[in-house]
C-alpha positions in Angstrom: -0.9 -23.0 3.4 -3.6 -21.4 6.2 -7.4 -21.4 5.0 -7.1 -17.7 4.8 -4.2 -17.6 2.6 -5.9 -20.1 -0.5 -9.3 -18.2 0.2 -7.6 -14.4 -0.8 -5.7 -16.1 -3.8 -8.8 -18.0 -5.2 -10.9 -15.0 -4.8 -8.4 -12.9 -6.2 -7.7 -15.6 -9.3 -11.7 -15.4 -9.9 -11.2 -11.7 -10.4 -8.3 -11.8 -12.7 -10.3 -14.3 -14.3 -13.8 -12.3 -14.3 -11.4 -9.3 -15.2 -10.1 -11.0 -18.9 -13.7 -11.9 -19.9 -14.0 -15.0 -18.2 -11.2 -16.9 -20.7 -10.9 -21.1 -21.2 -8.0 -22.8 -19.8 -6.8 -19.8 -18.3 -7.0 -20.8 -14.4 -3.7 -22.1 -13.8 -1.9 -18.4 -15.1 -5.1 -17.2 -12.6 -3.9 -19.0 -10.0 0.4 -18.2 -10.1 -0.5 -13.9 -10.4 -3.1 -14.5 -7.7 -0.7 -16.0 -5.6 2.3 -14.0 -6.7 0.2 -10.9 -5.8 -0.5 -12.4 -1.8 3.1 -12.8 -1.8 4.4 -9.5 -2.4 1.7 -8.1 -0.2 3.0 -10.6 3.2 6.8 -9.0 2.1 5.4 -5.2 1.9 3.2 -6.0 5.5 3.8 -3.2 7.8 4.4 -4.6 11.3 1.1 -4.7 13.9 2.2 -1.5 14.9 3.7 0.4 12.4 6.8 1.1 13.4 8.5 -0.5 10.6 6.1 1.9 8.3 7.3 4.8 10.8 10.5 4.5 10.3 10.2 4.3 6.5 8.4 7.3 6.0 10.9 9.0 8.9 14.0 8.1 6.2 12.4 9.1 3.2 11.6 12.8 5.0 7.6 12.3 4.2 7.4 11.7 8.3 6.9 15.4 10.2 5.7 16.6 13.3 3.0 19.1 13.6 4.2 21.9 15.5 0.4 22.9 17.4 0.3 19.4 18.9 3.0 17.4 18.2 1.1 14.8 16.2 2.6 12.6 13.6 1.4 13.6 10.2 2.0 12.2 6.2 3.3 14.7 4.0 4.3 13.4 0.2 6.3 14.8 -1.5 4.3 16.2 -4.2 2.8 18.7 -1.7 4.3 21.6 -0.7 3.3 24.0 2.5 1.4 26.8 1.1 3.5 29.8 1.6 2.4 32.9 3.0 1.9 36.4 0.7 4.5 39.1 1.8 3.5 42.4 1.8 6.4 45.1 1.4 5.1 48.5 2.3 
């Protein structure tokens, strides 16, 4: 286990614990969400450069390109493009 790895999950296990009210004989059940947690962030860890992230977003259609520039942009899926008013003379 690095140094980094047991510094996030004690820090994070003294903020569940802080969290509860600061509870007796709770810092083993502290310590196994704590560390729970830091594992399912290392599987959900984009890749350095984002291209797994990319990709993602390109198959669940919230990836578009910007027509002005051609720049990547997030769109989700609750917002929709404002739509222009017609007027019919």
């Amino acid at each position: 286990m690095s140094r980094n790895k047991d510094d996030w999950i004690n820090q994070r296990a003294y903020s569940i614990w802080e969290e509860e009210g600061r509870p007796h004989d709770r810092g083993g059940a502290h310590w196994q969400q704590a560390a729970a947690e830091y594992e399912q962030l290392e599987r959900t860890r984009a890749s350095a450069d984002g291209n797994e992230l990319i990709e993602m977003l390109r198959r669940t259609g919230r990836l578009m390109r910007a027509a002005e520039n051609d720049a990547l942009r997030v769109v989700r899926p609750e917002q929709k493009p404002a739509r222009k008013a017609i007027r019919r003379a």
